[in-house]
C-alpha positions as CSV (number, residue, x, y, z in Angstrom):
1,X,39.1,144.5,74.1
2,X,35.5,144.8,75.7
3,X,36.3,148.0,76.6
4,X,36.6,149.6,73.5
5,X,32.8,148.4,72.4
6,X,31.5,149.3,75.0
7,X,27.7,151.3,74.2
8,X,27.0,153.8,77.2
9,X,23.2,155.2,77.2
10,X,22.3,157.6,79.6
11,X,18.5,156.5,80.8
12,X,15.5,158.3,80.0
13,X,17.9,161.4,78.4
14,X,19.9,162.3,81.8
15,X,22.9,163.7,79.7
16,X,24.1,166.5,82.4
17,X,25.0,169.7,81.1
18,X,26.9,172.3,83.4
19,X,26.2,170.8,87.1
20,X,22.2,170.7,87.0
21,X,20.4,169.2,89.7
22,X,19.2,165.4,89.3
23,X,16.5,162.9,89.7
24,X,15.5,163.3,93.5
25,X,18.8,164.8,94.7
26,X,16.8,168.0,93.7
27,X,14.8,170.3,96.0
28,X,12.4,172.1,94.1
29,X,10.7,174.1,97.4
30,X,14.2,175.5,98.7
31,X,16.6,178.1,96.5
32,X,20.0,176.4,96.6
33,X,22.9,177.5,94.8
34,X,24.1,173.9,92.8
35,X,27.7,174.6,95.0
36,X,26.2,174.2,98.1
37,X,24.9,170.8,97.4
38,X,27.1,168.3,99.5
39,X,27.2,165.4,97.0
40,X,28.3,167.7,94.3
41,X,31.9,168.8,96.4
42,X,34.7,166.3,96.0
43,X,35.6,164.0,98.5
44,X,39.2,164.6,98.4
45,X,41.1,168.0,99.1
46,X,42.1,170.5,96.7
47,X,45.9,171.3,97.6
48,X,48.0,174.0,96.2
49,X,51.1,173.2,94.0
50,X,54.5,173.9,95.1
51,X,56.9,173.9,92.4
52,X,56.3,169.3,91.3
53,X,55.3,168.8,94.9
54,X,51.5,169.2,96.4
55,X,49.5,167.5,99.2
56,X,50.6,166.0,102.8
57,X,51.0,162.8,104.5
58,X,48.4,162.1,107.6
59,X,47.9,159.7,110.1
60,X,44.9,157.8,110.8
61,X,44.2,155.7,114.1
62,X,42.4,152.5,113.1
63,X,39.5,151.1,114.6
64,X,38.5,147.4,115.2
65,X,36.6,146.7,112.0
66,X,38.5,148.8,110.0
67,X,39.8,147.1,106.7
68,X,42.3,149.4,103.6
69,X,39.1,148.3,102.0
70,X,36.6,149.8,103.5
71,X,39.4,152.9,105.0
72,X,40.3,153.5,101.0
73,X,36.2,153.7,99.8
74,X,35.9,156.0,103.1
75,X,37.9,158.4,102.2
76,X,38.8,158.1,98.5
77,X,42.5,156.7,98.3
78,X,43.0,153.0,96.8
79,X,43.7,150.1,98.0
80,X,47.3,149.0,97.0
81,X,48.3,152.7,97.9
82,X,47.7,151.7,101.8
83,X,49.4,148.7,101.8
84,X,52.0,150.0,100.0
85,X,52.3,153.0,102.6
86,X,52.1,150.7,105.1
87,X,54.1,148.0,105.3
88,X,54.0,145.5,108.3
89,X,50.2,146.2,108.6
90,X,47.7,143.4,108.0
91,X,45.3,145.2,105.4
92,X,42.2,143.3,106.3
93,X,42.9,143.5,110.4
94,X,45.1,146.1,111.5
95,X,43.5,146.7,114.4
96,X,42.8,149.1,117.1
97,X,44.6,151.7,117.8
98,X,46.8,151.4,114.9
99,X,48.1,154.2,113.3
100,X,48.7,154.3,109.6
101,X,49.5,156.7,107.0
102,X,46.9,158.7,104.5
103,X,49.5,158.7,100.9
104,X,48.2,161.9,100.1
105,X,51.6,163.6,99.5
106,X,52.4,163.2,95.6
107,X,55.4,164.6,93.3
108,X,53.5,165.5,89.9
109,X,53.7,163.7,87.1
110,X,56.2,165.3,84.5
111,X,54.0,166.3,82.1
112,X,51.5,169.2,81.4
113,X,49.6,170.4,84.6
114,X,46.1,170.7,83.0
115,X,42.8,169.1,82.8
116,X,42.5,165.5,84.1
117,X,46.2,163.5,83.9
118,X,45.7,159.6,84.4
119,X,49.1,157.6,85.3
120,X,48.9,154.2,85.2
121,X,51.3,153.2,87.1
122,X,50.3,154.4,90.7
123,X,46.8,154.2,89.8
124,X,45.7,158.1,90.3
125,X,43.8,160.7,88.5
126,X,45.0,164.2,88.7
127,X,43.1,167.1,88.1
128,X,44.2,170.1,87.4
129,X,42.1,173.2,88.4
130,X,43.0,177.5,88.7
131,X,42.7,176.3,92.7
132,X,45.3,173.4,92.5
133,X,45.4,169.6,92.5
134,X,42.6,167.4,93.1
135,X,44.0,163.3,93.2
136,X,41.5,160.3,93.3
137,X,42.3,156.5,92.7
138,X,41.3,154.5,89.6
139,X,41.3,151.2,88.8
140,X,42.9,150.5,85.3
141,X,43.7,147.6,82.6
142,X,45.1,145.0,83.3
143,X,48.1,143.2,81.6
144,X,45.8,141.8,79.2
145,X,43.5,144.2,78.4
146,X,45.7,147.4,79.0
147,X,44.6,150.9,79.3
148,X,45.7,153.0,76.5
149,X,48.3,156.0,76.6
150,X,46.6,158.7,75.0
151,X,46.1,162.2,74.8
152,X,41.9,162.6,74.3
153,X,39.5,165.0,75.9
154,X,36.2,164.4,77.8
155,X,33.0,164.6,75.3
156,X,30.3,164.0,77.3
157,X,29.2,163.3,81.2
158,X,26.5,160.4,81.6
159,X,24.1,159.9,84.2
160,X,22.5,155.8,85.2
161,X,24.5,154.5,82.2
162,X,23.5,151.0,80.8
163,X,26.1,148.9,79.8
164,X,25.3,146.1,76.9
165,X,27.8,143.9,76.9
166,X,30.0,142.8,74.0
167,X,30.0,139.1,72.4
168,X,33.0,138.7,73.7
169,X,32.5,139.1,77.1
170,X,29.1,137.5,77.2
171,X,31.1,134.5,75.8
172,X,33.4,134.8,78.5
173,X,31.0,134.7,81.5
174,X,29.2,131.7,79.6
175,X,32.3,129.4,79.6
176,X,32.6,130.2,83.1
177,X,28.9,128.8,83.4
178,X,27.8,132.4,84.2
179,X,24.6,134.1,82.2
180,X,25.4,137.4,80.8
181,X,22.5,139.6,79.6
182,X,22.4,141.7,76.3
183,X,22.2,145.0,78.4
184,X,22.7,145.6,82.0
185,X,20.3,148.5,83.3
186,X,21.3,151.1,86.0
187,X,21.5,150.0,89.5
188,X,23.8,148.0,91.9
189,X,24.5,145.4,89.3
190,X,25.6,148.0,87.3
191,X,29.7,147.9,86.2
192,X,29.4,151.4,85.0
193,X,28.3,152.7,88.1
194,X,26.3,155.3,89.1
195,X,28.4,158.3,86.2
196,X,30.6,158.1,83.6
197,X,32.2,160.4,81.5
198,X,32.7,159.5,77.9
199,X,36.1,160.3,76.3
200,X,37.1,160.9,72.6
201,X,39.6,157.9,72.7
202,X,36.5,155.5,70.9
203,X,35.1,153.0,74.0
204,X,36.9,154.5,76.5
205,X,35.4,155.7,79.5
206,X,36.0,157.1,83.1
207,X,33.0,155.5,85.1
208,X,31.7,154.4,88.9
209,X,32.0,151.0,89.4
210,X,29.8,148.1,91.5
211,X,32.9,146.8,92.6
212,X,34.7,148.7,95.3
213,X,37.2,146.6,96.1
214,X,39.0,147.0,92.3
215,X,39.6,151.2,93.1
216,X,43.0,151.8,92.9
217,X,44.1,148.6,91.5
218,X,44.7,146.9,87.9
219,X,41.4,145.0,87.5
220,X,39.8,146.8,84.6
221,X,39.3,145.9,80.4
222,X,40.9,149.2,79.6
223,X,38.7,151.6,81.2
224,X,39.3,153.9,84.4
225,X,37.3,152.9,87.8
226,X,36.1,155.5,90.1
227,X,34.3,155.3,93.6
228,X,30.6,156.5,92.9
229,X,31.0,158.6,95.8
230,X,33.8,160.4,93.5
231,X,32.6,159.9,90.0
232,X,28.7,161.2,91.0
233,X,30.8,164.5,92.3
234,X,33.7,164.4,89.5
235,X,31.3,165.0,86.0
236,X,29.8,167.9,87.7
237,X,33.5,169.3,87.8
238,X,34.7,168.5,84.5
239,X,33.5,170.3,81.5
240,X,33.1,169.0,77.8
241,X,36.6,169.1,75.9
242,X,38.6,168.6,79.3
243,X,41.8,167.0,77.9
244,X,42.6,163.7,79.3
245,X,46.2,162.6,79.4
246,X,47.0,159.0,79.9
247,X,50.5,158.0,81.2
248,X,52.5,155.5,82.5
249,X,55.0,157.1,84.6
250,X,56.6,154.8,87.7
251,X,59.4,157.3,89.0
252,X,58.4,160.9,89.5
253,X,61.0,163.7,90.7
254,X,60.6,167.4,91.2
255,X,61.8,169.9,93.4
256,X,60.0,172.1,96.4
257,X,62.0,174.9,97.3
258,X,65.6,173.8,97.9
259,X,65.1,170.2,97.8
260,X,64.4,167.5,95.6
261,X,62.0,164.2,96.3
262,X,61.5,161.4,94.2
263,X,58.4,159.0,94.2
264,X,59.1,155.2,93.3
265,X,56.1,153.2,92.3
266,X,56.1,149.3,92.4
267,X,53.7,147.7,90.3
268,X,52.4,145.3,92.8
269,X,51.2,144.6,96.4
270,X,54.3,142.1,96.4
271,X,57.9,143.4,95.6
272,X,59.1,141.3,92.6
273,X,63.1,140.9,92.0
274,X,62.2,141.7,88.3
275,X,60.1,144.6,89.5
276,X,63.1,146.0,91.4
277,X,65.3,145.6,88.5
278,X,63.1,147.8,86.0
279,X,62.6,150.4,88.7
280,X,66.2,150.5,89.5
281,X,67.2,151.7,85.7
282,X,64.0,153.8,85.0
283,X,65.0,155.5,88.1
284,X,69.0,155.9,86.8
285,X,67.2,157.0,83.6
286,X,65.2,159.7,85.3
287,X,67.5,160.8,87.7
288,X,70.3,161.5,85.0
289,X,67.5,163.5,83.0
290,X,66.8,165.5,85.4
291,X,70.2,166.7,86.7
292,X,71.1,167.2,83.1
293,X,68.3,169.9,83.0
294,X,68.9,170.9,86.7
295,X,72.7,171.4,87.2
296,X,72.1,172.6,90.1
297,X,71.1,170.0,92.6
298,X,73.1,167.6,94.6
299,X,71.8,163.9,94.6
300,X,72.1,161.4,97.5
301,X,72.5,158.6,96.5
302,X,72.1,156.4,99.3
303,X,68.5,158.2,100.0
304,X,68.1,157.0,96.4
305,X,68.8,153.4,97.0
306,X,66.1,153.7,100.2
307,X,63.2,154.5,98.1
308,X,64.1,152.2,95.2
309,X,64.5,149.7,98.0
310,X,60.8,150.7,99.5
311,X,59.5,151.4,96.2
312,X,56.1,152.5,98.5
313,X,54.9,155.8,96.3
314,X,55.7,158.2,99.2
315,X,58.1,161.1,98.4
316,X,61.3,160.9,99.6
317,X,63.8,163.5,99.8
318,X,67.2,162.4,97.8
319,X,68.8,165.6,97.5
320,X,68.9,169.6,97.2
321,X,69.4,172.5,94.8
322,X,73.2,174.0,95.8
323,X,75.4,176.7,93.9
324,X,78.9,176.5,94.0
325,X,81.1,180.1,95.0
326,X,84.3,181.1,92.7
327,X,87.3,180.5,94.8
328,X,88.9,183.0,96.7
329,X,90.9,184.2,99.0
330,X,88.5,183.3,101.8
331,X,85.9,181.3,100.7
332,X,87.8,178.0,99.2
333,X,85.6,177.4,96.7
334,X,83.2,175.3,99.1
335,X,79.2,174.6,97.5
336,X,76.5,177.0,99.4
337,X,72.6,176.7,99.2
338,X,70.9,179.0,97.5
339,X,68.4,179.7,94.8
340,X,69.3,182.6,93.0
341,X,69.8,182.8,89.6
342,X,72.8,183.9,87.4
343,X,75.2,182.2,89.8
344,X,78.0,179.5,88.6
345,X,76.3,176.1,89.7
346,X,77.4,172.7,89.5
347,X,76.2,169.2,90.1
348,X,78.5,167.7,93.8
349,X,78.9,164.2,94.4
């Protein structure tokens, strides 16, 4: 795996350290706070958590020339993600006037809501911060040359990375008839992009990219694409020893407030039967877990069979938190909402 050999310099000693100003981004005659820089604030929003639910869907009127391509690099959301969200719409011509939605309403992953949390399989990058929830796109491995599940940390941001290419892959471009240099030096032709940050799984490496297009999708040796526009902003977020957790996590449920949603990830742009098969019993798996640990819920499950069915990473709504009343003389025993605790609950079919 390339990947994991790959030798990241960072040219003429710009390793950054805390958010400094660099090359000719930097205004020496004018006293600006590093904040107020615009291309050091992230391109997406920072929403607040509620409960395993943050962030909101949005609509977006298309314009002639508009592409999920070009819409997805715009405004930092990937490209399978769209199409996904949008079924019906012709990703490279939707149109004027069409109106499609912005996927930027997420149930968390299940797992420890700190410091940068990768899941593979809907292609995002959490991060964590006191504020909230920041969420970009990444590309990742492919089949082939998978990324690995870890738990690491960040080690060091790089600035105009050089990439020198191992033997391997050299080989590979020259059986294709392609020439492959012994290092490739910052700038457009760059596949590291414009930033990187170096992780302590050996090789690894989140990192720009100089093809857009791959951004949200499984096109990768291992390692995790951004958008420059997001990476160049990102390693002036992210401190040293960050910890970086790498899942693979398909089905996602939580609760917000009374009710509960579930997110349903299909691998690819197409809907394969065998796809549908594995999503239908990691989805029975999940489900069960999670009413075992939340007795107090009532599942739908024909609202569960619609998003399996979809499978398009929005949240959907399958069910809410009840408590059941003792029987008495006037109430018959009939299940109420409500969240308070200490009451008798139970699980209604």
């Amino acid at each position: 795996m390339w990947c994991k050999r790959l030798l990241v310099l960072a040219i003429l000693g710009l390793v950054l350290s805390g958010g400094a100003a660099y090359g000719a981004e930097q205004d020496t005659t004018r006293e600006i706070e590093p904040a107020a820089e615009p291309d050091r604030e992230p391109r997406v929003p920072t929403f607040a958590i509620n409960e395993d639910v943050a962030g909101r869907l949005t609509v977006l009127t298309t314009r002639y020339e508009d592409t999920f391509a070009a819409i997805g690099n715009d405004l930092s959301l990937g490209y399978l993600e769209l199409v996904k969200a949008n079924p019906g719409v012709d990703p490279w011509l939707p149109g004027e006037g069409t109106r499609i939605t912005l996927p930027r309403r997420y149930v968390l992953p299940d797992v420890e809501r700190k410091g940068i949390v990768i899941n593979l399989a809907e292609y995002r990058l959490y991060y964590f911060t006191d504020q909230g929830v920041q969420v970009y796109p990444v590309g990742v491995g492919t089949e082939d040359n998978p990324s690995p599940l870890t738990d690491a940390q960040v080690t060091m941001p790089l600035e105009s990375p050089a990439w020198y290419p191992p033997a391997s892959i050299r080989a590979e471009y020259a059986a294709s008839g392609d020439y492959l240099p012994r290092m490739i030096p910052p700038g457009p032709g760059n596949p590291l992009g414009t930033h990187a940050l170096m992780l302590s799984e050996k090789g690894y490496l989140i990192h720009g990219t100089n093809k857009q297009f791959g951004v949200g999708m499984q096109v990768s040796h291992g390692c995790f694409r951004m958008y420059n526009e997001d990476i160049s902003r990102f390693v002036y977020q992210v401190s040293k020893g960050t910890p970086v957790r790498v899942i693979k996590e398909p089905v996602k449920i939580g609760l917000s407030g009374n009710e509960v949603w579930l997110e349903v990830h299909r691998p690819h742009e197409e809907y394969r039967k065998q796809d549908r098969e594995q999503l239908w019993q990691q989805v029975s798996e999940t489900v069960a877990a999670f009413v075992q640990r939340r007795p107090e819920v009532e599942i739908k499950r024909r609202a569960i069979e619609l998003a399996v069915d979809q499978a398009d990473g929005l949240p959907t709504m399958v069910g809410e938190r009840v408590r059941r009343v003792a029987a008495d003389d006037s109430g018959g025993g009939q299940p109420t909402r409500d969240d308070e605790d200490g009451e008798r609950q139970q699980l209604w079919f």
